[in-house]
Each structure stands twice: as C-alpha cells, then as structure tokens.
C-alpha positions as CSV (number, residue, x, y, z in Angstrom):
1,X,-9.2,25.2,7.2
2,X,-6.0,25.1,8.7
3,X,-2.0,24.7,7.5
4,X,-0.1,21.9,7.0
5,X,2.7,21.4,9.9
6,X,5.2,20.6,7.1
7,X,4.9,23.1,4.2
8,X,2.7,25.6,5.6
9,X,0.0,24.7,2.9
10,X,-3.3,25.0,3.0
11,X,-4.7,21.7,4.6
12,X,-7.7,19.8,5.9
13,X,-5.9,18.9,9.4
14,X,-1.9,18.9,10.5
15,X,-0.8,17.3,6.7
16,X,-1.6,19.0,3.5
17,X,-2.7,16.3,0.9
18,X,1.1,15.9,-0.5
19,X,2.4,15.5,2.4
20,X,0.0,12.6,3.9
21,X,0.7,11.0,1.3
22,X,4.3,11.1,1.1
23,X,3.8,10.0,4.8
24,X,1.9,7.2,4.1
25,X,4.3,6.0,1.2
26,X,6.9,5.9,3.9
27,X,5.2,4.1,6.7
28,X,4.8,1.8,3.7
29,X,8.7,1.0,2.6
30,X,10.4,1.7,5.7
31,X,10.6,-1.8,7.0
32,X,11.7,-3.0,3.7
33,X,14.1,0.0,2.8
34,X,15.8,-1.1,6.6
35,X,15.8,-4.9,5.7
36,X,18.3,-3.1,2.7
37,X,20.3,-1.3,5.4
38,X,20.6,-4.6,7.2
39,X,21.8,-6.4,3.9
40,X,24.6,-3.4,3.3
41,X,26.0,-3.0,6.6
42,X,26.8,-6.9,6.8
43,X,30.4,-7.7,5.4
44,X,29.7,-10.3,2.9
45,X,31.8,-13.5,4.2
46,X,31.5,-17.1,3.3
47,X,28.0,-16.5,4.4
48,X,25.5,-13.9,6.3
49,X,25.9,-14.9,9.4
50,X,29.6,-14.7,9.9
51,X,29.4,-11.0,11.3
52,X,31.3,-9.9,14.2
53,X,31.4,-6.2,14.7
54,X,31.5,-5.0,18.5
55,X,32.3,-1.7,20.1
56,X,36.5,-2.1,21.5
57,X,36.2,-5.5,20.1
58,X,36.6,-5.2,16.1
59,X,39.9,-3.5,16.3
60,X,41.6,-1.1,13.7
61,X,40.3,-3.0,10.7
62,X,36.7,-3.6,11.4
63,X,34.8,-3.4,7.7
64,X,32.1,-1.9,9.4
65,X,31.9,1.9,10.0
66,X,30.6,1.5,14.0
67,X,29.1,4.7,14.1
68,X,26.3,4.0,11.8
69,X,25.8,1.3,13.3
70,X,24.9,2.8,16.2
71,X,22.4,5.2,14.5
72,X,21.4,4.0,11.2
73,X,19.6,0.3,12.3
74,X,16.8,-1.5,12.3
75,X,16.2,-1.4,15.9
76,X,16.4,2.5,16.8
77,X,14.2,2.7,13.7
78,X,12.0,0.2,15.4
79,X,12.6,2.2,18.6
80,X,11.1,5.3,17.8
81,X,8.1,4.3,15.0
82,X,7.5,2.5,18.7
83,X,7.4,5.7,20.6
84,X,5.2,7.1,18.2
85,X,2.9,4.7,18.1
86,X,2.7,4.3,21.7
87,X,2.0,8.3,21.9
88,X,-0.7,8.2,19.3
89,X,-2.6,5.6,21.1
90,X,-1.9,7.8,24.5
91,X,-4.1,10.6,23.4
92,X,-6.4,9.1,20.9
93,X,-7.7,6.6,23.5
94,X,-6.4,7.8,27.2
95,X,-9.0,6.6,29.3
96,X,-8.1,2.9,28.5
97,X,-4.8,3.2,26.7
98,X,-2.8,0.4,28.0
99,X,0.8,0.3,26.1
100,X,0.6,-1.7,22.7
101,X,1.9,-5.6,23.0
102,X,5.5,-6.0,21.7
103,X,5.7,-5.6,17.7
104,X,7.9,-5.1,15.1
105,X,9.0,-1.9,12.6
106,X,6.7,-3.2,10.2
107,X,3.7,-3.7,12.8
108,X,4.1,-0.5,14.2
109,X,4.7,1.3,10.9
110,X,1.1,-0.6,9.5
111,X,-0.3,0.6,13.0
112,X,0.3,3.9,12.2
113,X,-0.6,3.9,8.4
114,X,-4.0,2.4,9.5
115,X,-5.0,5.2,11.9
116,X,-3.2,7.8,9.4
117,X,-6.7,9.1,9.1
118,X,-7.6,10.2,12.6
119,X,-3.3,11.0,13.0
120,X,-3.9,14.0,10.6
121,X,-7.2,14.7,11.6
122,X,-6.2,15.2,15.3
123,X,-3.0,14.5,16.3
124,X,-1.0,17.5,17.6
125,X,2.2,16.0,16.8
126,X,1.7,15.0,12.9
127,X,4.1,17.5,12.1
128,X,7.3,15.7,14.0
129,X,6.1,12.2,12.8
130,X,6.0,13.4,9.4
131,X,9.5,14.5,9.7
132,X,11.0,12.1,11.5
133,X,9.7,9.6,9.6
134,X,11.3,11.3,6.7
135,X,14.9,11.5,8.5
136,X,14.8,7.6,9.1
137,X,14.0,7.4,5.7
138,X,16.6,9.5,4.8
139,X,19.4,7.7,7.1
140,X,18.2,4.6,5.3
141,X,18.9,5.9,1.6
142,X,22.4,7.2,2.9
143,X,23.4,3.7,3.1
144,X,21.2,1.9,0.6
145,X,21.7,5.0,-2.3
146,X,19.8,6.9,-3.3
147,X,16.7,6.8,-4.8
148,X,15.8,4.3,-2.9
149,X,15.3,0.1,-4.4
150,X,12.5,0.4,-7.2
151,X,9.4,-1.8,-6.0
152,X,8.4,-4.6,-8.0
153,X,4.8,-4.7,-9.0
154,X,2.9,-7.7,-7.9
155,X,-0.6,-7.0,-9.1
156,X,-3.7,-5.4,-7.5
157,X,-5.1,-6.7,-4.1
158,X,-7.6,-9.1,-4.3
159,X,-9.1,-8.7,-0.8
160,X,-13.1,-8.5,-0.6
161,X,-13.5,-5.4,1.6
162,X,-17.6,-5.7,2.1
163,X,-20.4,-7.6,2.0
164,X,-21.6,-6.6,-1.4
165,X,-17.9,-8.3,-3.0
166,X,-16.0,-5.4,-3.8
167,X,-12.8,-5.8,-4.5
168,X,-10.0,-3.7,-2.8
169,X,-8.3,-3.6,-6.6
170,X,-4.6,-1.5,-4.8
171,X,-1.4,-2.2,-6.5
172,X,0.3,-4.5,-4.5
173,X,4.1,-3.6,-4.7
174,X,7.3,-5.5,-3.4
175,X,11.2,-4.1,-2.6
176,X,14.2,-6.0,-2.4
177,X,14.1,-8.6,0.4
178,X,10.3,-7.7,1.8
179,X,8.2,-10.6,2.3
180,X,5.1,-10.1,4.0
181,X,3.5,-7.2,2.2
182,X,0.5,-5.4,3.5
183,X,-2.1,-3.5,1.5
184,X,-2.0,0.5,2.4
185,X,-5.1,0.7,1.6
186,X,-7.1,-1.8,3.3
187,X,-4.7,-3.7,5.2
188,X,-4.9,-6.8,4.1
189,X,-1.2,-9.0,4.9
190,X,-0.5,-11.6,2.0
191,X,2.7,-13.7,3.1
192,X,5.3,-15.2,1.0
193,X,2.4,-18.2,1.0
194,X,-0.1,-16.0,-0.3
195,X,2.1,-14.9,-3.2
196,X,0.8,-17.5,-5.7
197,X,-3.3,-17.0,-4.7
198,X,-2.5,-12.8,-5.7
199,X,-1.2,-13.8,-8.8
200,X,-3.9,-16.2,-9.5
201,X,-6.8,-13.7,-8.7
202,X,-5.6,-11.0,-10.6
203,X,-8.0,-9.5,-12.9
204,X,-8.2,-11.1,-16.4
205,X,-6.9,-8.4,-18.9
206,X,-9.4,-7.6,-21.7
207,X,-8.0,-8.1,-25.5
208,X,-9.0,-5.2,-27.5
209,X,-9.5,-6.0,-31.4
C-alpha cells in the first residue's frame, strides 16, 4: 500500500482512486474545453477568420489581452501533454523508445488516458501529471468560466470489445465544439460520421407496464 502523490491518501500506486479518476476525466475534456478557449479568445468579426492579433503589431487597442495568449492556448497545452507523453513512453519502454510520431492534444491526451493504468501503477512522475493536468485545466476555465461547458449526452458506446460480443455500454458524452469523441473506456473514436450509427445502435429502452 502506498500514498497517493496528490492527497496523501491511502492508494494502490502514485493516485488514490479519486484522484485517477479526476485525472482521467481531464485527459478526457481537455481538448474540447481548449477548442472553447480557442472560440473565446477570437474577437468575433464579420467572420472567424478575420483575427489579427500579433506581439508590437496590434497596437494600443488590440481586443485581445496578449498575455494569455501567450500562456493560455492550445498549442503550449499541446506542448506539454507532448512532453509528458513522450516521458512516459521513455521509461515505460527505454530499450526501444523511439519519440512518438507528431500528434495532436487530443492524441496525446487519449495516449495517456489509454496507458493511465500502468501511469499510476509505475510512473514516478504521476504526481506532477496529475497536477499539471489540472493547472491547464484550470487556465482553461479562467477563460471559458467556470464550471466548465456541461457535456451533452450522446448515448452509450456501442463498440464490441471481444470475441464473445460484449458490448463496451460507456456513456458517450460531447462539449461544445468537440467532434471526434473517443470512448475512455475502451477507446473506441466515433467521428462526426459515426454520429448517426451511435444513435442508431443504442440500446432499445424497455417499457415497464
């Protein structure tokens, strides 16, 4: 038995239950909650794409506070879920540990959700992903508000996971402006094209007389 590197908990590895779970819940939303940071730090124009907003170049009047710009983005949060993954697959596998191909937040923050299991099993540095994790969710929600967008149930996933036919059966969730969402559970991806065939496996709800 040891502690958890968060609470100080009693806890099977680095994470006490809670706080695995809270971390997996994050590596979840966070590429959604910073598609909404995207969406607030653009001035609204005649159109999304008019934005123009460049250090010495916006002048006095610039509608954008350039400061949070620089810290609170998509791309440093892609930058250091990046890092992380990178370190994880450094000790996990360092005989053949080649770095990862070039991804995305939300294919880094899935790579990490996916190997949660062996993170807070053996990981040394679970503690500091946990919380940093949390501060970029936190830097998020400072722009977004707080709580963060309420996700909108889709259904349950409908993915087969053996050979027997069970079905996965996780709630399938979506925020504001996601469009590929990924099961936490098993990892199955359903795109925006996939939408209609989750809707049309759901289970058949049972009328009770």
């Amino acid at each position: 038995m040891s502690v958890c590197e968060v609470c100080g908990e009693s806890a099977n590895g680095y994470l006490c239950h809670r706080h695995r779970e809270q971390l997996a819940a994050r590596l979840a939303d966070l590429p959604a909650l910073y598609v909404e940071v995207g969406e607030c730090l653009v001035p609204r124009r005649s159109s999304w794409g008019e934005i123009v907003a460049t250090r010495g170049g916006a002048g006095p009047c610039s509608p954008i506070d350039e400061d949070v710009l620089d810290t609170v983005n998509t791309t440093r949060a892609a930058e250091v879920m990046r890092l992380w993954r990178v370190d994880v697959q450094r000790v996990r596998w360092p005989q053949h540990s080649p770095p990862p191909p070039p991804a995305d937040l939300t294919a880094d923050c899935r790579w990490l959700a996916m190997e949660l299991d062996w993170i807070v099993d053996h990981y040394p540095g679970t503690g500091d992903l946990a919380r940093e994790v949390r501060e970029l969710e936190g830097q998020a929600r400072t722009i977004v508000g707080d709580p963060a967008p309420r996700p909108q149930r889709l259904g349950t996933c409908v993915a087969v996971t053996d050979d027997e036919g069970t079905v996965c059966g996780a709630v399938i969730s979506r925020l504001p402006g996601q469009t590929r969402l990924v099961c936490r559970w098993c990892g199955t991806e359903y795109g925006p094209q996939l939408y209609l065939t989750l809707a049309n496996f759901q289970p058949k709800k049972t009328a009770y007389h």
